[in-house]
N, C-alpha and C positions, 0 to 999 in steps of 0.2 A: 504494500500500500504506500512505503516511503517512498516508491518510487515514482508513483502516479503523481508526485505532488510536484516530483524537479522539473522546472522550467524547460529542460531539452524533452523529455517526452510529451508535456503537458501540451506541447505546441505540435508535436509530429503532424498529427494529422492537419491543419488547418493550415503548415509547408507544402503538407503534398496536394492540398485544395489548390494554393497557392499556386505550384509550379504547375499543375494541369492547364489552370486556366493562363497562365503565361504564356506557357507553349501552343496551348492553341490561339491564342492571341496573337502568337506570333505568328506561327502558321497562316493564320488567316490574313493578316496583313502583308503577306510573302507572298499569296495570291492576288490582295487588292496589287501589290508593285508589281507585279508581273504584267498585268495587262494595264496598266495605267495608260497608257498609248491606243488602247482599244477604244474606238470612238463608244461603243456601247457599255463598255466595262465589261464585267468578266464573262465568257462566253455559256449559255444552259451546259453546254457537258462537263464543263469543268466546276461548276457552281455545284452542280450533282456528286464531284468527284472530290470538291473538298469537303461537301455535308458527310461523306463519306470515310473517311479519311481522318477528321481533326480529331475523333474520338481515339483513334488507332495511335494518331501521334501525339496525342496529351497523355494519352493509359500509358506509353511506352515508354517517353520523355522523364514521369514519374518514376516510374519503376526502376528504369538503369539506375537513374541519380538515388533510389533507396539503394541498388545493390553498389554503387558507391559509396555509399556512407554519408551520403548529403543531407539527410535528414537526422543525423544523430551527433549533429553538432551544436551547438549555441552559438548563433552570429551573433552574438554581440563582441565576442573575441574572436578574429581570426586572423590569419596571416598570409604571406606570401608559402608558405606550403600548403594551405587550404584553396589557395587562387590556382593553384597548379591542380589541386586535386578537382577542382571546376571544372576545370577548362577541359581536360582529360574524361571527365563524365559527358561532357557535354560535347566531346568529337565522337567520341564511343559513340553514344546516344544518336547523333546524328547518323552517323556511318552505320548502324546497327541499320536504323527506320530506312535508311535509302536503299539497301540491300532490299 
């Protein structure tokens, strides 16, 4: 029960809320810049393809970064070897989804 109360797990969950919709927020605005040049904006098959899609790459995006260890830290401290450990979740992560 001590442990339910420490600040690193008490937030877990509401990180990986967090990082879901991030990601697909990012996602989605990687799609608005893609066709920004499209006089109509984004085209029906591709509007279908990212409704399809942002679920797959916010479940995923999450997940790596738990089996990174990205959620069982306290950012209120971090450092340049947590910036490396980011960055490294977050090339996986990609390189994983685009596979």
């Amino acid at each position: 029960m001590d442990r339910l109360s420490n600040p690193v797990y008490r937030h877990r969950l509401l990180q990986m809320v967090a990082d879901a919709a991030l990601s697909a927020l990012a996602f989605g605005l990687a799609f608005r810049l893609r066709f920004l040049d499209v006089p109509n904006g984004i085209p029906d098959r591709y509007w279908t393809m990212l409704w399809a899609s942002i679920g797959f790459v916010a479940l995923g995006k999450t997940l790596i970064f738990s089996a990174f260890g990205l959620h069982q830290k306290w950012w209120r401290y971090y450092g340049l070897a947590d910036l490396w450990l980011i960055l490294r979740a977050v090339a996986v992560a990609s390189a994983v989804l685009l596979v």
